[in-house]
C-alpha positions in Angstrom: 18.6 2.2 -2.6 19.7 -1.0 -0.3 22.4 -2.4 -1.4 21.3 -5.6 0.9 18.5 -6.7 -1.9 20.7 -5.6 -5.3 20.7 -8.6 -7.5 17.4 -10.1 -6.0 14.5 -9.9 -8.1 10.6 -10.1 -7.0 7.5 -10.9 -8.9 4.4 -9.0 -7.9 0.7 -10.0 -9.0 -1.4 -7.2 -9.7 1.3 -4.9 -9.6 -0.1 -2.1 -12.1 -2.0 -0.7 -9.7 -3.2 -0.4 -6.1 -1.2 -2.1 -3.3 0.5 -4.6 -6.2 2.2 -0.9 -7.5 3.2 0.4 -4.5 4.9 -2.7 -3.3 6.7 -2.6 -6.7 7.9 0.7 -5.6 8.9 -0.1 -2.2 11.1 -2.7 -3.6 12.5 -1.3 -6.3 13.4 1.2 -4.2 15.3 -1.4 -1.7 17.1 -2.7 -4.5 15.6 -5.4 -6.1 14.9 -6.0 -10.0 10.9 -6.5 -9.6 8.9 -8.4 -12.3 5.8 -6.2 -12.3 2.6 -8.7 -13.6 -0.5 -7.5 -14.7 -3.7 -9.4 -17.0 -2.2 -7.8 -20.1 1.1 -6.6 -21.0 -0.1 -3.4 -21.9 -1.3 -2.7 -18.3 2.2 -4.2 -17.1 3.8 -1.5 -19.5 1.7 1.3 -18.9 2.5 0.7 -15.0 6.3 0.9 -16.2 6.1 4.1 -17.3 5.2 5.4 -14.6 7.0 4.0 -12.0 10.3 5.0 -14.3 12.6 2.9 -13.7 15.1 0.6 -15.6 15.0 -2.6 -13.0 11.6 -4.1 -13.4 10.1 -6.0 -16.1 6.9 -7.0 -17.1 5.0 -10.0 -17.3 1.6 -10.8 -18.7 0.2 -13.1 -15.9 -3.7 -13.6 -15.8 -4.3 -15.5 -12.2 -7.5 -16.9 -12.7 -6.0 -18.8 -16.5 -4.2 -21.4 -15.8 -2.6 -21.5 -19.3 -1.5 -17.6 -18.7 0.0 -19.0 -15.2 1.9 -22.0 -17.3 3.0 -19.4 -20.3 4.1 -16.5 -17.8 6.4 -18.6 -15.6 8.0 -20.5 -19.3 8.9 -17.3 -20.5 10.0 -15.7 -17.2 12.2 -19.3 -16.6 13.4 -18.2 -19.8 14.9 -14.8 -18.7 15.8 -15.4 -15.2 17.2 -18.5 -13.2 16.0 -17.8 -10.0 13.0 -16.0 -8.0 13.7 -14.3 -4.4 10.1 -13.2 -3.3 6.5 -14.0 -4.9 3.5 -11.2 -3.8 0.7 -12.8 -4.4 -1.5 -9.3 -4.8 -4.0 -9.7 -7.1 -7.3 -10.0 -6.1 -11.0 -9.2 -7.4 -13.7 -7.8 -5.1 -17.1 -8.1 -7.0 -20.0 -8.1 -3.9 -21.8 -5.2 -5.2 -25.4 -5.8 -4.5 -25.6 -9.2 -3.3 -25.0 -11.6 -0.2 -24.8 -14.8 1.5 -28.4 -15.7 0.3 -28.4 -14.2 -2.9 -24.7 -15.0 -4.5 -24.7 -17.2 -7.1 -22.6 -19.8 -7.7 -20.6 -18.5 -10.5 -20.2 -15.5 -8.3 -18.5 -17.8 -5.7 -16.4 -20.2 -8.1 -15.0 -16.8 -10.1 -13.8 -15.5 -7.2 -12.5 -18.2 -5.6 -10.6 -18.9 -8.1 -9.1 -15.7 -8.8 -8.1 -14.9 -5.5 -7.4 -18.3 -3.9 -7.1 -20.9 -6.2 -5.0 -18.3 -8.4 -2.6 -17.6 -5.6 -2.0 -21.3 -5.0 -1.4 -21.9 -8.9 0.5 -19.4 -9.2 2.6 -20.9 -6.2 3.0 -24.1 -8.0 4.3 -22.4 -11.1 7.0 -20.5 -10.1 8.1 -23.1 -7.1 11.0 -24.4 -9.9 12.9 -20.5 -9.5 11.9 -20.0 -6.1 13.5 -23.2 -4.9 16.9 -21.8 -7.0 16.8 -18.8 -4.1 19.0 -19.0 -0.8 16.2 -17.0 1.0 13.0 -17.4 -1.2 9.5 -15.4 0.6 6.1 -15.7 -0.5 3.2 -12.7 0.6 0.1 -13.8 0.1 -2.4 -10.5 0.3 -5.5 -11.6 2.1 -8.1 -9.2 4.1 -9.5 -8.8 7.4 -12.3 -10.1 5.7 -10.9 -13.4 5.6 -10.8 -14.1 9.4 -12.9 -15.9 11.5 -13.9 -12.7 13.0 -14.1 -10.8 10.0 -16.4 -13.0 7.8 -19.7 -10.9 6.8 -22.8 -12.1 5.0 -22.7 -9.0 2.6 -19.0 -9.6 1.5 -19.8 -13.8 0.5 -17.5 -14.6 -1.9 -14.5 -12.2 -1.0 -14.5 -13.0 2.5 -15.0 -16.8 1.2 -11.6 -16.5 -1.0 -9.7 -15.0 1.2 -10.6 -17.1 4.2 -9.6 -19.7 2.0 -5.9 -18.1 0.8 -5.5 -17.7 4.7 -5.8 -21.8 5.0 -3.4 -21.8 1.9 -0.9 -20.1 3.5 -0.9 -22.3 6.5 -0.9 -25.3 4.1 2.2 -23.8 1.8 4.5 -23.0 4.9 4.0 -26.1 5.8 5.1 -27.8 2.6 8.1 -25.7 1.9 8.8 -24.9 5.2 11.9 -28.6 4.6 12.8 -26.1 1.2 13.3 -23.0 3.4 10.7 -20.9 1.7 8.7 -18.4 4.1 4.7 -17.9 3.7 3.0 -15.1 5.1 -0.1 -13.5 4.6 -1.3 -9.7 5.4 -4.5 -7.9 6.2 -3.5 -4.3 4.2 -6.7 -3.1 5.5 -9.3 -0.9 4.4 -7.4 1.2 1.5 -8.3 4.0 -0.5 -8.1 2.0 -4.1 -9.8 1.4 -6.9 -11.3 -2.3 -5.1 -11.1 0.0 -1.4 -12.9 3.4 -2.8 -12.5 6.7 -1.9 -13.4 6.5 1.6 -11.3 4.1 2.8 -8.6 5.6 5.8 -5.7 4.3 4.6 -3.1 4.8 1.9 -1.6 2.4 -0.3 1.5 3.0 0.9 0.3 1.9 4.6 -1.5 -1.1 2.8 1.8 -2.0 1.2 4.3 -1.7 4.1 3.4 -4.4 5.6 4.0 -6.8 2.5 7.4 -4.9 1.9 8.2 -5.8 5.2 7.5 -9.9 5.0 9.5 -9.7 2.1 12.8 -7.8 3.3 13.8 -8.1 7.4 10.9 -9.3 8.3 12.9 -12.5 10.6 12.6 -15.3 8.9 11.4 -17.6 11.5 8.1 -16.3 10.9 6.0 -18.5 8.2 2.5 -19.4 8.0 1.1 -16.2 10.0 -1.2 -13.3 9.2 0.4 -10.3 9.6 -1.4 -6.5 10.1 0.9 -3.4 10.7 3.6 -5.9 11.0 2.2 -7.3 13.7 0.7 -11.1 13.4 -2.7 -11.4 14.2 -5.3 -14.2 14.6 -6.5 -16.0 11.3 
């Protein structure tokens, strides 16, 4: 364990599973209390359990429900008074079956909202204890999917939201860039998860290092960039 990062604490969306639980891990495991958030705080608990360890917390934070947003950062304002690094993980992925031509508008908007829209809110929400950190990092986890060279008819509305979130993190460096808060994005890649499936080539653990990375040593002169194997990369 670092002692660099003891006494900093991290909230991770989507962190009972997938990437989201692995980057709890990772930082757990560099020191820092994490605030593991899940739709339900059952699934937060469960996730707990297994990661067996007495500095993380959890939260019940539903991204796409702007009332759970509001409700989750009362109560964690509540516990804590002041946020190091936000990972904004979670994400849905539901293409199956359709396309460009075929996706429906509530396809679109649900999507959208969950994985763009909810990052931003989420943003917003939890500014107040961010702004209370010396060093404060947001991760925003985006997709190849989402740039310009990535974008694919059969993928519409993940490739839409994500190609949004990527315009959002441009947009939020920007704006906090005067409060000293760093936004990054990654591209995990193509991981074996329950959203990735079973033949995707890479780990959770490589999907996550990435976003462990941005949120520890990465320098901090670097905001508003897409990162892939730590490396930035064109949106």
């Amino acid at each position: 364990m670092s002692a660099q990062f003891q006494g900093k604490r991290a909230l991770v969306t989507g962190g009972n599973k997938g990437i989201g639980f692995v980057v709890c891990q990772g930082l757990i495991n560099q020191g820092f209390e994490v605030i593991l958030a899940a739709r339900s705080l059952d699934k937060a608990q469960a996730a707990i359990e297994q990661l067996n360890s007495s500095n993380v917390r959890p939260l019940e934070l539903d991204v796409g429900d702007d009332n759970s947003i509001k409700l989750a950062a009362k109560n964690l304002s509540q516990e804590i008074n002041s946020l190091d690094i936000l990972i904004n993980n979670a994400g849905i992925y539901p293409d199956e079956g359709v396309d460009i031509l075929t996706a429906s508008r509530e396809l679109l908007a649900r999507t959208m909202n969950v994985n763009a829209f909810g990052a931003i809110r989420v943003t917003q929400a939890f500014l107040p204890l961010l702004t209370k950190s010396s060093n404060a990092r947001v991760v925003n986890t985006s997709s190849g999917y989402g740039q310009l060279s990535g974008l694919s008819a059969d993928v519409p509305s993940y490739c839409l939201s994500k190609l949004t979130l990527n315009g959002a993190t441009i947009m939020l460096s920007e704006i906090l860039q005067h409060k000293g808060i760093v936004v990054n994005a990654i591209d995990p890649g193509w991981v074996k998860t329950n959203m990735g499936g079973n033949n995707a080539p890479r780990t959770p653990e490589q999907g996550a290092d990435t976003a462990i990375w941005l949120a520890t040593v990465a320098p901090s002169n670097l905001s508003g960039k897409l990162f892939y194997e730590r490396q930035e990369v064109p949106y």
